[in-house]
C-alpha positions as CSV (number, residue, x, y, z in Angstrom):
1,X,-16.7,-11.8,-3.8
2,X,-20.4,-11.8,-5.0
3,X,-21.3,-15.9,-5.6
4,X,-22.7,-15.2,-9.0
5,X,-19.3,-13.6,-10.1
6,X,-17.2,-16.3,-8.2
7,X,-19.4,-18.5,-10.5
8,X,-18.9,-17.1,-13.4
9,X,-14.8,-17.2,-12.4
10,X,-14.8,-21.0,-11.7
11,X,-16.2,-21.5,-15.1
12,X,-14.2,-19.4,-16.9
13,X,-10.8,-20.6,-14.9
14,X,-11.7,-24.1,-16.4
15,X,-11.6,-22.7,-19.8
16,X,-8.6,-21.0,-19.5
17,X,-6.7,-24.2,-17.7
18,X,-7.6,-26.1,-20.8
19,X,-6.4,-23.6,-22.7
20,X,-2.6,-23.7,-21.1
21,X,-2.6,-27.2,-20.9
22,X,-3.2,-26.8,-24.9
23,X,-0.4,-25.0,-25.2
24,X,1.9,-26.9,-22.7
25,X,1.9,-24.3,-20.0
26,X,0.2,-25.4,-16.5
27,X,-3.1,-24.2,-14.9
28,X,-4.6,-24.1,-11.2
29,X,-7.7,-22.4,-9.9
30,X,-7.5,-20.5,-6.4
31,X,-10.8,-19.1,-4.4
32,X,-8.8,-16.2,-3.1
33,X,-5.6,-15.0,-2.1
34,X,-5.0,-17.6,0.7
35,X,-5.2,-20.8,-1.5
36,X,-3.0,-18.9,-4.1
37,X,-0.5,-18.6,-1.9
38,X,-1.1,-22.4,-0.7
39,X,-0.7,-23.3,-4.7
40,X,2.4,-20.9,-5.2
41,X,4.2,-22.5,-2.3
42,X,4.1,-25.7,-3.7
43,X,5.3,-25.2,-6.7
44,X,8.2,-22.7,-4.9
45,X,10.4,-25.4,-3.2
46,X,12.4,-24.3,0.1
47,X,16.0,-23.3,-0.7
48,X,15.1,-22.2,-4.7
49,X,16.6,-19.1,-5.7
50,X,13.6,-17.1,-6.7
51,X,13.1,-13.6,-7.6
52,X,10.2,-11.6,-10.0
53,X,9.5,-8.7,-11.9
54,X,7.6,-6.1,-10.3
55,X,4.5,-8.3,-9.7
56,X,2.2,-6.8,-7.7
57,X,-0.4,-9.4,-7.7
58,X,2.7,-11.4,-6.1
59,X,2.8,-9.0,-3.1
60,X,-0.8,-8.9,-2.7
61,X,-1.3,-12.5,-2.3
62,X,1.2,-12.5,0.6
63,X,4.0,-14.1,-1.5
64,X,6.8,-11.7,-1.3
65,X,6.5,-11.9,2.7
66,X,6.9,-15.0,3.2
67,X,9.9,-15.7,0.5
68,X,11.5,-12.9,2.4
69,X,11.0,-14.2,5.6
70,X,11.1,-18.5,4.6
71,X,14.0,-20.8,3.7
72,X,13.8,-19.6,0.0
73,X,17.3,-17.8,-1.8
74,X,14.9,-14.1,-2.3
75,X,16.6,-11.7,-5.2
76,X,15.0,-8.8,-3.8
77,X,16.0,-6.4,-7.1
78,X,14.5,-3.1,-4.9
79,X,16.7,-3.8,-1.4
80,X,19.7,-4.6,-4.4
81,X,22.4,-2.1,-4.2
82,X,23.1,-3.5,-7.7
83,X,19.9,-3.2,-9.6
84,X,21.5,-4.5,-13.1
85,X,23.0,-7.6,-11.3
86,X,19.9,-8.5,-10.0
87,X,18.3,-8.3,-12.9
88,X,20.8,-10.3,-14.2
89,X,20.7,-13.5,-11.2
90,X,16.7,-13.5,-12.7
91,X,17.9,-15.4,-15.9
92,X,19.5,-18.2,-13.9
93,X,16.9,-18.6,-10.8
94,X,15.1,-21.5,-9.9
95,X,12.2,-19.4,-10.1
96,X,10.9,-16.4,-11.1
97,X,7.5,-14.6,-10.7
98,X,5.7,-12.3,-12.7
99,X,2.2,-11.5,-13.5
100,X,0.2,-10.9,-16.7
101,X,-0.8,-7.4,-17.8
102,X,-3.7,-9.3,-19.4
103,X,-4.2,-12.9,-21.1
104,X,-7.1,-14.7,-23.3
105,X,-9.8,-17.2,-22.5
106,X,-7.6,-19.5,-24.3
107,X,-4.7,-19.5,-22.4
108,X,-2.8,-17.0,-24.3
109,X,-0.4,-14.7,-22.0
110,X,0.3,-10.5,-22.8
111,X,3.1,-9.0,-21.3
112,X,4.2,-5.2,-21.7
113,X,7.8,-4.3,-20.3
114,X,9.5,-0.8,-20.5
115,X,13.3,-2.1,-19.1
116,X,12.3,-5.5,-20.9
117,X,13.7,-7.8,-17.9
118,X,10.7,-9.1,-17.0
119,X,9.4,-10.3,-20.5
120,X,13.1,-11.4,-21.3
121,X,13.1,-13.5,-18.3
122,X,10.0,-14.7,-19.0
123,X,11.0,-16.4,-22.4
124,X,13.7,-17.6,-21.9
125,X,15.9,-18.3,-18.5
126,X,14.5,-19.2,-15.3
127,X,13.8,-22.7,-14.8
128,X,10.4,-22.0,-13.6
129,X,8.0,-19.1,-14.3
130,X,5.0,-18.7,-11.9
131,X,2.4,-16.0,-12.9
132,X,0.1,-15.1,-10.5
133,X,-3.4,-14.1,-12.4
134,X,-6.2,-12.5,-11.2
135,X,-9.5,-13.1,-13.2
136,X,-9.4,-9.6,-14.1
137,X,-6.9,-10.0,-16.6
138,X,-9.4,-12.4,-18.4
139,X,-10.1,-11.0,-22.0
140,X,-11.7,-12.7,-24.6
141,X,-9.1,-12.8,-27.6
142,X,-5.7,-11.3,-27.7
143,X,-6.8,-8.2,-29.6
144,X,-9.4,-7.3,-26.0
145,X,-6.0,-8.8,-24.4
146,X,-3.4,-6.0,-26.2
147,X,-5.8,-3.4,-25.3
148,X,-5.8,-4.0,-21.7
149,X,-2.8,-4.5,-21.2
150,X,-2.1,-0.7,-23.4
151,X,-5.0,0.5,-21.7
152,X,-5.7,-0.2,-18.5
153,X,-2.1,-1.6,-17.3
154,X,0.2,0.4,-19.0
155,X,-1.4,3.6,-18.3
156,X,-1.9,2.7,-14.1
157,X,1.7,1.7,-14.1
158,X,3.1,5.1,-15.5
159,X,1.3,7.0,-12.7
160,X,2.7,4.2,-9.9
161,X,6.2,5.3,-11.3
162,X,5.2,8.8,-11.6
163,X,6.5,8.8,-15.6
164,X,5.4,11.7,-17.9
165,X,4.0,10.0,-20.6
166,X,0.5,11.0,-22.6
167,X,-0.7,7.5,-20.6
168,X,-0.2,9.0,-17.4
169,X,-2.0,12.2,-18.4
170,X,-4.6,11.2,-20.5
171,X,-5.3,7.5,-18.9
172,X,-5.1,5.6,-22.5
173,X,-2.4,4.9,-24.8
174,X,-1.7,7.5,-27.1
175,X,0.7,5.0,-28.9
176,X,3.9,7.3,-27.7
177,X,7.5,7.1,-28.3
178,X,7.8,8.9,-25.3
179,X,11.3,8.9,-23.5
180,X,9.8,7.4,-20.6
181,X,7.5,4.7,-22.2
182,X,7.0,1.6,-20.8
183,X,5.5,-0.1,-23.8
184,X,9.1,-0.8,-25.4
185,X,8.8,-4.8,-25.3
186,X,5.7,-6.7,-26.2
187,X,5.7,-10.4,-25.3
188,X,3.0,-12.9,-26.9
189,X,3.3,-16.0,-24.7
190,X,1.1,-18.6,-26.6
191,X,3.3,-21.8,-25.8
192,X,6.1,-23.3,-23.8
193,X,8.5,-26.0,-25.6
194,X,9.7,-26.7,-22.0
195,X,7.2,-28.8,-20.3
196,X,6.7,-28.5,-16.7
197,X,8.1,-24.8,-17.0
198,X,5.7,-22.0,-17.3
199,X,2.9,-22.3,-14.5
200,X,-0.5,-19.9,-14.3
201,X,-2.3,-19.5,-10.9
202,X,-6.2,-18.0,-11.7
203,X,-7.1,-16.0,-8.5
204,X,-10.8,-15.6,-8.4
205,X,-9.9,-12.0,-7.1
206,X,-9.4,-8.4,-8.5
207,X,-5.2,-8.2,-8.2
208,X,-2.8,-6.2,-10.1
209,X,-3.9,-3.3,-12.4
């Protein structure tokens, strides 16, 4: 990545930690993908029962692969020939991963969900959520966040599931109450009351949609 943007990145990381520790949420900063999967390992302790939400930014780290293959308990929900009881096992894991769809300067988190396990699971659950975070999520304020995360995320994920909503078509939310939406749950994570709980790895690195 160009130095002046890895820069920029640093800076703004710093600002964002701040931001979670603010709001009693953990922050760490990672170069690129290998030292975020350094940081997730270490906060992913061998034997834990861990399983996620459809996070990409999770897979392309390297993350996945090694949970699979390493001493952890993996709740792999797409090998699960019961996809509801999978779901299910994410509310009492050790761990669970997800990703943001977008999140502020400040340390505020945006989440979309269509099946609503993933934001569910994310407040309340799990003993341990670890997002993974690339600084493309970044936005400004949660208004700039909301919009990504209708705009850019929602949209890109419709045509990965190959959905018919306007989204897909058109590449922008058209606000739908579409059968197929994805935009059914909206989760505004701006603090944890459980210290030591919700943990936010920065990758200074374009990852997820």
């Amino acid at each position: 990545m160009d130095k002046m943007i890895t820069k920029r990145n640093e800076l703004l990381a710093q600002k964002v930690i701040k931001g979670l520790e603010s709001r009693n949420m953990s922050g760490y900063y990672a170069k690129d993908k290998e030292e975020a999967l350094e940081l997730a390992l270490k906060l992913i302790p061998e034997e834990s029962s861990v399983t996620m939400g459809g996070c990409m930014s999770a897979r392309e780290i390297g993350l996945i692969d090694v949970l699979k293959k390493g001493n952890y308990n993996f709740i792999d929900r797409d090998m699960s020939k019961d996809k509801r009881a999978a779901m299910l096992a994410a509310y009492d894991a050790d761990v669970f991963l997800s990703s943001a769809n977008a999140m502020t300067d400040d340390g505020i988190i945006i989440n979309i969900d269509g099946n609503s396990n993933r934001v569910s699971a994310i407040a309340q659950g799990p003993k341990k959520v670890v997002f993974i975070v690339g600084m493309n999520k970044v936005c400004s304020d949660v208004d700039a966040a909301m919009k990504r995360a209708r705009n850019v995320a929602a949209p890109i994920n419709a045509q990965r599931f190959g959905l018919s909503t306007p989204c897909a078509k058109t590449g922008s939310c058209m606000n739908c109450k579409s059968p197929d939406t994805i935009c059914c749950q909206f989760l505004i994570t701006r603090f944890s009351r459980h210290e030591g709980r919700i943990h936010v790895i920065l990758v200074n690195d374009n990852l997820g949609f």
